[in-house]
C-alpha positions in Angstrom: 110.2 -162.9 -64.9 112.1 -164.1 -62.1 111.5 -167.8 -62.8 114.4 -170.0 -60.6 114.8 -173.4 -59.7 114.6 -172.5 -55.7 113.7 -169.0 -54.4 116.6 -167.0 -53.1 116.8 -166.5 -49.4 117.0 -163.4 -50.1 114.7 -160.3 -52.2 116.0 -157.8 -54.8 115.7 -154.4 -54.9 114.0 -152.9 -58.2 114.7 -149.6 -58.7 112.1 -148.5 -60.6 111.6 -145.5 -63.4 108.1 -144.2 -63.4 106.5 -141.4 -66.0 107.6 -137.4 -64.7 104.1 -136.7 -66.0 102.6 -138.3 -68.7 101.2 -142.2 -67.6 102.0 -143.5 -71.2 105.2 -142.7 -70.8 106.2 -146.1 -68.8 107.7 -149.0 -70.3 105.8 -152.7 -70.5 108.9 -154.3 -67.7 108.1 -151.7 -65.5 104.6 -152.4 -65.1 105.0 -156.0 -64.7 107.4 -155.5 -62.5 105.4 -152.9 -60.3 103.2 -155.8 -60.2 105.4 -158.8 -59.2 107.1 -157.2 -56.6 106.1 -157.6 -52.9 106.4 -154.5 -51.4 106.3 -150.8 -52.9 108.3 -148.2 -51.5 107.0 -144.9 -52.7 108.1 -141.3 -51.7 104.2 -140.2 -52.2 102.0 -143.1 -51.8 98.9 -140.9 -52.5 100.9 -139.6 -56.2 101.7 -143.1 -57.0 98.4 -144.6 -56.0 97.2 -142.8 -59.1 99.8 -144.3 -61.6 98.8 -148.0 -59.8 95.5 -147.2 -60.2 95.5 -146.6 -63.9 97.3 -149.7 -64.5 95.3 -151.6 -62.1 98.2 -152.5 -60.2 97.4 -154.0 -56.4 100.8 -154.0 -55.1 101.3 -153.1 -51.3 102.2 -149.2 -51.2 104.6 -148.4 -48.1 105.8 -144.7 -48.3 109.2 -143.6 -48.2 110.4 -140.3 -48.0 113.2 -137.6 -46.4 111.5 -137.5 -43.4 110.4 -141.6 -42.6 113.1 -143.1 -44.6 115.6 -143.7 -40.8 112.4 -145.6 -39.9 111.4 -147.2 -43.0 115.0 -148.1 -44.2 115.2 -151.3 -41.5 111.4 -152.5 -42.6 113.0 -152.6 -46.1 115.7 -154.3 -45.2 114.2 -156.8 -43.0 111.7 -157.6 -46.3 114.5 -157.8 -48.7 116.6 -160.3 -46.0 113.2 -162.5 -45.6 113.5 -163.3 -49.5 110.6 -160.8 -50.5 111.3 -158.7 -53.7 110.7 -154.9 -52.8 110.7 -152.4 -55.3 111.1 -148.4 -55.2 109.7 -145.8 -57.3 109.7 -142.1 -56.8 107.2 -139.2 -57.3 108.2 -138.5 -60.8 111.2 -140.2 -62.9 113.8 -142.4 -61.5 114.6 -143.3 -58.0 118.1 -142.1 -56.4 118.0 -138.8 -58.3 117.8 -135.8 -56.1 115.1 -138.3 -53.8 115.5 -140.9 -51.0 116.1 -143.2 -52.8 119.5 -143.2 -53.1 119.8 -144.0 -49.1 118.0 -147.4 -49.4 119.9 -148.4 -52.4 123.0 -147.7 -50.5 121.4 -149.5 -47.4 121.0 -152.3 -49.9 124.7 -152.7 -51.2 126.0 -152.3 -48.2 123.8 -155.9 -47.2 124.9 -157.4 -50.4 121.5 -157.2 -51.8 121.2 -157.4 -55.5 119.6 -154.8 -57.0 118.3 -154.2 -60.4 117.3 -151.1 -62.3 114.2 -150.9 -64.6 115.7 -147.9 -66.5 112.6 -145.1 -68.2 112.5 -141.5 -67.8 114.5 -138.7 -65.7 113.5 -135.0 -66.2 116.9 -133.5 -67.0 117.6 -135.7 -70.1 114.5 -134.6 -72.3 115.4 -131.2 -71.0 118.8 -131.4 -72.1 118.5 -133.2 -75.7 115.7 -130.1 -76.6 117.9 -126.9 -75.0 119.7 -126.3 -78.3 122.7 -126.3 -75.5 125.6 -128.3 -76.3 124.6 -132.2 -74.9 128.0 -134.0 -75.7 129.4 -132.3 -71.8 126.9 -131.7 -69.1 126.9 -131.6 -65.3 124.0 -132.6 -63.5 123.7 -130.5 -60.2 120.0 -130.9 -59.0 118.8 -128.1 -56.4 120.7 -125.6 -55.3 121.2 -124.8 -51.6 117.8 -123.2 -50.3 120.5 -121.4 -48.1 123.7 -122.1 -46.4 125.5 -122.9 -49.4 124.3 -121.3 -52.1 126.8 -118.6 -52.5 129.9 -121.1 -52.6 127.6 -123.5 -54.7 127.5 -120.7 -57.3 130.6 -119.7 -57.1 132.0 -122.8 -58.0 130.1 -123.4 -60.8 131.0 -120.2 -62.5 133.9 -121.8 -64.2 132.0 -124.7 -65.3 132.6 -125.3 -69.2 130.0 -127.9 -69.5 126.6 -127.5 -69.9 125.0 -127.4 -66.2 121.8 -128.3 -65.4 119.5 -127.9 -62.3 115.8 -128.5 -60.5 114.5 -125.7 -58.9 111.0 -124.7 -57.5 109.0 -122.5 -59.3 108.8 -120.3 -55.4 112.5 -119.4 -55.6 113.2 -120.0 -59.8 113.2 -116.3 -60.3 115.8 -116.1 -57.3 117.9 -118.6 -59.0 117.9 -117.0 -62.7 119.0 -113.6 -61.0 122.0 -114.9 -59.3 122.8 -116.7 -62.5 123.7 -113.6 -63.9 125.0 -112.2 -60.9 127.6 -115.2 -60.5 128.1 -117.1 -64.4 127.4 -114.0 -66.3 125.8 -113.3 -69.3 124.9 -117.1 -70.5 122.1 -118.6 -72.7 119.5 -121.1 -70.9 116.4 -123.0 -71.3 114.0 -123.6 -68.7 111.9 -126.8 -69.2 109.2 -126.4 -67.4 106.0 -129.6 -67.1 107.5 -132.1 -69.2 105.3 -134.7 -70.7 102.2 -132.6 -69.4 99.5 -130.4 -71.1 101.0 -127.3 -69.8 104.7 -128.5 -71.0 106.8 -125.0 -72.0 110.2 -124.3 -73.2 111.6 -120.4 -72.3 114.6 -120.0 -74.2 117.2 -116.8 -74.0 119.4 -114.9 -72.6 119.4 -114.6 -68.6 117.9 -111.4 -68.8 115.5 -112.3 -71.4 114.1 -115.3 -69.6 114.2 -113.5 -66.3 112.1 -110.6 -67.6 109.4 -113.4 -69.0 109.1 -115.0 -65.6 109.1 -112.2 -63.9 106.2 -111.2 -66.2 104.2 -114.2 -65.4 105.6 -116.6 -62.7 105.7 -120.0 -63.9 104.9 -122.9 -62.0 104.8 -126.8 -62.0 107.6 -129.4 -62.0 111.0 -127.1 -63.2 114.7 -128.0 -64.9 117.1 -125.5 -66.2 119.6 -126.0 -68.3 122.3 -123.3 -68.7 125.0 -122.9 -71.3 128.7 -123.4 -69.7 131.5 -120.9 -69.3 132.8 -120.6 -72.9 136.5 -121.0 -72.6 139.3 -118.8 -73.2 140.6 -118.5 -76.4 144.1 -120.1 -76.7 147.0 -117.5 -77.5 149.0 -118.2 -80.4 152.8 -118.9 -79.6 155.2 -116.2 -81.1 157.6 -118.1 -83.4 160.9 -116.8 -82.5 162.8 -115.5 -86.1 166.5 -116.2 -86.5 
């Protein structure tokens, strides 16, 4: 896979998409390559112990997460520098999306590392293509503020003509679906909720519609909601001036 004439004197950095649920959903280059590359940075090395495990994969696991990655970011460097091939996956989907990822892969340009992306699944794009929401425009905004923020992050999405999507956690979702309303209005949206799982469900409705279901029955597991964007103004028709 990474046959050369002389080894580079220095690694590259694989960024690596792994299933959001379901562990056929991998493609046949990202298993080899979770297999030929030194190092494995992992944001949950116990979760994606699992996925090596299934695919009897005996790479070296090293975790990397929000909280280690100012430590762990000069380890990976110092691997990358010393010719070794490190690769990073996340918990679920691809790396650098709403994870820590996106710190060592800017640590990585930044040292003129190459790096090279072994494309598969994100949440938000199966969610998206099965919303019945318009696909063509969208906005990707992961989570929203927990809280300083969220006011201003809403706000400023409420004139948002695209179709928006977010991550949330099922402990504050029904928070979020209320100050939908409360900032964007009435608006249709889908939430998406498990993908690729046994339990995978689509709610689809209006924002008081879904909020009554959830409020109902809580949902929980891995969540994305897309929402419809502002519909725009309709244009005014210019008065033609009679002579």
């Amino acid at each position: 896979m990474w046959e050369t004439e002389e080894k580079s004197p220095i690694g590259t950095l694989f960024v690596i998409s792994t299933p959001i649920g379901n562990l056929k959903d991998i493609t046949y280059r990202a298993v080899e390559t979770l297999q030929l590359v030194d190092t494995l940075a992992a944001e949950d090395t116990r979760h994606s112990g699992r996925l090596l495990k299934h695919y009897n994969i005996k790479t070296n696991l090293r975790s990397f997460h929000e909280f280690n990655k100012e430590k762990q970011l000069p380890f990976l460097l110092h691997e990358l520098k010393s010719g070794k091939n490190v690769g990073i996956i996340t918990d679920a989907g691809t790396p650098g999306i709403s994870d820590p990822g996106f710190s060592l892969i800017r640590a990585a340009i930044e040292s003129e590392i190459s790096i090279v992306p072994i494309p598969g699944l994100t949440a938000f794009v199966p969610a998206l293509v099965v919303s019945g929401l318009p696909v063509h425009r969208f906005v990707f905004e992961g989570f929203p503020p927990v809280k300083k923020g969220r006011k201003a992050f809403f706000e400023k999405l409420a004139q948002e003509e695209r179709t928006i999507i977010l991550y949330e956690s099922p402990h504050r979702l029904n928070k979020t679906v209320k100050e939908i309303g409360e900032y964007w209005g009435k608006r249709q949206l889908v939430i998406a909720r498990e993908l690729t799982k046994i339990f995978e469900e689509f709610l689809r409705g209006s924002v008081d519609e879904v909020l009554s279901e959830i409020t109902e029955k809580p949902r929980k597991g891995e969540i994305v909601i897309v929402i419809e964007g502002r519909k725009p103004e309709p244009r005014k028709r210019k008065e033609r001036n009679e002579i």
